[in-house]
C-alpha positions in Angstrom: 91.3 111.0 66.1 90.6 112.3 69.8 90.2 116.2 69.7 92.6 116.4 72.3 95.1 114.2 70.4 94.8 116.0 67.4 95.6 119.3 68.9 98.3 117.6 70.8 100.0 116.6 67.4 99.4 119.8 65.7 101.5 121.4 68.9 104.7 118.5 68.3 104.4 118.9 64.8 104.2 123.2 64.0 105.2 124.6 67.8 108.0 121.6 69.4 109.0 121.1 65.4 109.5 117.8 66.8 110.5 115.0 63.6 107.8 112.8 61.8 109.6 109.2 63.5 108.9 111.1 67.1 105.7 113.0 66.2 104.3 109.1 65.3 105.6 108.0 68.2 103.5 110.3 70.7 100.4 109.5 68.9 101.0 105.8 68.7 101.6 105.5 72.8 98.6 108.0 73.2 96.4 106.4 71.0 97.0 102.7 72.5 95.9 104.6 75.8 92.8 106.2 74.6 91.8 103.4 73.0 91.9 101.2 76.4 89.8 104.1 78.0 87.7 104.5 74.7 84.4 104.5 76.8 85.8 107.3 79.3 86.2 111.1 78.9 89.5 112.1 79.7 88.2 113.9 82.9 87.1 110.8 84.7 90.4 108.8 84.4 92.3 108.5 87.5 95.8 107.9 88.2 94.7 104.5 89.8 93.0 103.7 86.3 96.5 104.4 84.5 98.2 102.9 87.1 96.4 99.8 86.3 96.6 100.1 82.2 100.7 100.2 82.7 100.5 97.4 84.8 98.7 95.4 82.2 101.3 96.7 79.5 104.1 95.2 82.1 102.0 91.3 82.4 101.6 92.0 78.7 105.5 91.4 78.3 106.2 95.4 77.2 109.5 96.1 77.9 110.9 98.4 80.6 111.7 101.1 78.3 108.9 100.9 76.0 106.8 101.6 79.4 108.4 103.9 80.5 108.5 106.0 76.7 104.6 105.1 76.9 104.5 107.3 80.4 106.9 110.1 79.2 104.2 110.4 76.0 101.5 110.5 78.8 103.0 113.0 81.0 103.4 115.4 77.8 100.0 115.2 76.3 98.6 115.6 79.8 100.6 118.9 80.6 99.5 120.1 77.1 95.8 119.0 78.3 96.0 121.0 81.2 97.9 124.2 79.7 95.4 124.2 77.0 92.3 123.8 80.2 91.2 120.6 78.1 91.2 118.8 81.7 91.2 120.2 85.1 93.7 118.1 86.9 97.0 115.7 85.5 96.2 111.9 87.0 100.0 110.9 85.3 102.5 113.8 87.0 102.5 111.5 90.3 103.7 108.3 88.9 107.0 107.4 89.0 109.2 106.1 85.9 108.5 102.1 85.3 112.4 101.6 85.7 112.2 102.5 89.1 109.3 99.8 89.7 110.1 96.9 91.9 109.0 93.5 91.7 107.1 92.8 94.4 108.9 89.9 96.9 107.1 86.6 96.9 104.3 86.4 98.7 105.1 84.2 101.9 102.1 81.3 103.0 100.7 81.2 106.1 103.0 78.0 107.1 105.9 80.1 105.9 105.0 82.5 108.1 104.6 80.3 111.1 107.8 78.6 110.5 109.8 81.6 110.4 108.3 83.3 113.7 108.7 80.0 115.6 112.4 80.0 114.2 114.1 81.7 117.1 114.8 80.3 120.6 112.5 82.2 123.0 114.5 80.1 125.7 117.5 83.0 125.7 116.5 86.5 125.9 118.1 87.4 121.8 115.1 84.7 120.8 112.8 86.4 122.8 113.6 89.7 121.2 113.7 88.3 118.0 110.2 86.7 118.4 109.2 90.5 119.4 110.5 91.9 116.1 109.0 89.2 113.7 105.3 89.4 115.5 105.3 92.8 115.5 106.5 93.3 112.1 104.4 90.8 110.6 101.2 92.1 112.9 101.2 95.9 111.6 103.3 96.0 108.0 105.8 98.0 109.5 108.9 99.1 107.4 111.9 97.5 108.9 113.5 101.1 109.4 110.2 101.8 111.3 110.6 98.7 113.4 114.0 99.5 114.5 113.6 103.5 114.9 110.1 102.7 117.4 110.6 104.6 120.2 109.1 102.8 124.0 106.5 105.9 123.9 105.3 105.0 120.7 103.3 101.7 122.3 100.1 101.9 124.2 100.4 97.8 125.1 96.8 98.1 126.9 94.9 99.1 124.1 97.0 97.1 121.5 98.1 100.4 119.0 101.4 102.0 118.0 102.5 105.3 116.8 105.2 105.1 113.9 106.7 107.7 111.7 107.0 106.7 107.9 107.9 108.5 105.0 108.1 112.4 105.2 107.6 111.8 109.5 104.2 111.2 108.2 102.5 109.4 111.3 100.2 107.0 111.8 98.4 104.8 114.7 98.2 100.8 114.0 96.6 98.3 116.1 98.7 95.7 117.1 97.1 92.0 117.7 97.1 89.8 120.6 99.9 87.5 119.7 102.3 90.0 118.8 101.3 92.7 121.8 102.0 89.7 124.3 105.8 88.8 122.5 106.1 92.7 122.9 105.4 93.0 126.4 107.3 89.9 127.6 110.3 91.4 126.1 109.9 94.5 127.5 109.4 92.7 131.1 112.0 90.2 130.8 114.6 91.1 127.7 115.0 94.8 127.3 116.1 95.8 131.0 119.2 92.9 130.6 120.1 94.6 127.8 119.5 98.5 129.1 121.9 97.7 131.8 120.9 100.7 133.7 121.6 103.0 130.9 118.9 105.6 129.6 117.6 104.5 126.2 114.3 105.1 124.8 115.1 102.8 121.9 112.3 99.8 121.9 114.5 97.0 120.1 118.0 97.1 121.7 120.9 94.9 120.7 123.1 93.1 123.3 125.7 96.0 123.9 122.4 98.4 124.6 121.9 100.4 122.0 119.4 101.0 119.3 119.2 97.7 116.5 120.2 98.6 113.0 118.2 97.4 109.8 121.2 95.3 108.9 121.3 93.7 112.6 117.8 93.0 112.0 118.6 92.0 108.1 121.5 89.1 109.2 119.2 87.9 112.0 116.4 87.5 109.4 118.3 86.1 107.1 119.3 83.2 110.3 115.8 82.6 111.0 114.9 81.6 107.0 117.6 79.1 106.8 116.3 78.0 110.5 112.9 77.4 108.9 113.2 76.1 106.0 111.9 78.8 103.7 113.4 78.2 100.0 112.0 82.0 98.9 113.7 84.9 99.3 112.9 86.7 102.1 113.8 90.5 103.4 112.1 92.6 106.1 109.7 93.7 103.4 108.4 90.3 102.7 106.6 90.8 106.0 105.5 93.6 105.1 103.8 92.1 101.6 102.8 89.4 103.8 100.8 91.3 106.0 99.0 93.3 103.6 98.2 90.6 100.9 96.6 88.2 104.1 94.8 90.8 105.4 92.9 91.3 101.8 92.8 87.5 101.2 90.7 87.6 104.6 88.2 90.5 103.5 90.1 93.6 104.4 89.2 97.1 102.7 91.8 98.5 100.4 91.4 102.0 102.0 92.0 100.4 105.7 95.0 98.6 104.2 96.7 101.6 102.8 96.1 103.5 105.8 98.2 101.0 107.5 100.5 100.8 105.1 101.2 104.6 105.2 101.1 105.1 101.4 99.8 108.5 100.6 98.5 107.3 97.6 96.1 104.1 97.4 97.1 103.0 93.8 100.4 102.2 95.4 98.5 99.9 97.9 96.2 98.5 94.9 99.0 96.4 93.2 98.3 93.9 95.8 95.0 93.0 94.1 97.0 92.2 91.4 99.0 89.8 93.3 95.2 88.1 94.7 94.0 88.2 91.6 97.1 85.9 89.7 96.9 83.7 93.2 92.7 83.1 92.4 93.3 82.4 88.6 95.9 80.0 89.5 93.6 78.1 92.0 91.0 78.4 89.3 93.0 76.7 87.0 94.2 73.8 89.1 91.4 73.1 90.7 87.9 73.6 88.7 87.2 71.0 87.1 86.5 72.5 83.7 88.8 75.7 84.2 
């Protein structure tokens, strides 16, 4: 038995006087997990590293509430780790409880994609907006509640970037490309003043009465421009958001540059996208080599 994980167990049993059935318990989650870092110390495991043993517990077909029991015997023999100075630092107290884990949306193609920002009529000034919004949410992963709170100052349209607040009013700069700076600034040119109607509004995306467009203005409109193209997935403003992270890594982009884009503050948030690339490259594997 680990040294740690004997101590651990000494602790349930004489100090917590915690029962046999749960004492077994502890030890049988922990062990599973040291035994899947068996060539590690426990100072070298990261929260990333864990982050990716749960996630292989998850394709593995454990249930929701085993994983998360197997996290809540983690985050105890880790706090007993660090009160007892057996590590220096706890990798588990950041992660959050597997019930509150979300399934990634599917992951929309590149034709998908295509469809749905050709899907609204750039011949009235709403499709030109609307074109606006999807580029520019597609082009820089924004949150949907980012897109609609983006402020006029927040573009720099010459150079291509824009400022955006995230979680916590964390901020962060994100280059915009070509296609969708160009929808941008023809909106602005043509669209947005129509709509202003001499009012003063700082607001970037503006509805047709003039004021500031809501995340479920934008949600119905998305929802329009699905149907419009034909997309039989489900699709919210966070699929764009997916989508743009899990092309830019099909095409060779860092994880770190990705996450910086993204605005998590962690990167083993960002790094469940591999797992998405890595099920897409098994499955081509599989249906296409010829001895897969």
């Amino acid at each position: 038995m680990n040294p740690g994980l004997k101590q651990f167990v000494e602790y349930l049993t004489i100090e917590k006087r915690h029962s046999p059935h749960t004492v077994a318990a502890y030890r049988r989650d922990i062990s599973g997990f040291l035994d899947a870092f068996s060539g590690e110390t426990l100072h070298c495991i990261t929260t990333s590293a864990i982050r990716e043993y749960f996630l292989s517990l998850k394709k593995k077909g454990l249930a929701t509430r085993s994983l998360a029991r197997v996290l809540s015997s983690l985050k105890a023999f880790y706090r007993f780790l660090l009160q007892e100075n057996l590590v220096d630092v706890n990798p588990v107290e950041i992660l959050e409880s597997p019930s509150l884990w979300r399934k990634l949306p599917g992951i929309l193609s590149l034709q998908d994609v295509e469809a749905l920002l050709n899907a609204p009529d750039e011949s009235t000034p709403q499709g030109q907006r609307d074109r606006a919004m999807l580029e520019l949410l597609y082009a820089t992963g924004l949150r949907v509640s980012e897109l609609v709170g983006l402020k006029t100052g927040n573009l720099n349209l010459e150079v291509g970037y824009l400022r955006s607040f995230g979680k916590g009013d964390k901020e962060r700069v994100i280059p915009m490309g070509d296609a969708a700076r160009q929808q941008v600034k023809l909106y602005i040119q043509e669209v947005r003043p129509k709509y202003l109607k001499n009012n003063v509004n700082n607001d970037l995306f503006l509805s047709r009465r003039g004021v500031r467009m809501t995340r479920q203005g934008f949600w119905k409109l998305l929802k329009q421009y699905v149907r419009q193209a034909g997309i039989a997935a489900e699709v919210s403003p966070h699929t764009l958001r997916h989508a743009f992270a899990t092309h830019l890594l099909e095409r060779g982009a860092d994880l770190r540059s990705v996450q910086q884009m993204l605005g998590h503050s962690d990167i083993a948030t960002t790094q469940i996208y591999t797992h998405i690339l890595q099920e897409r490259m098994r499955d081509i594997l599989d249906r296409h080599h010829p001895r897969a």
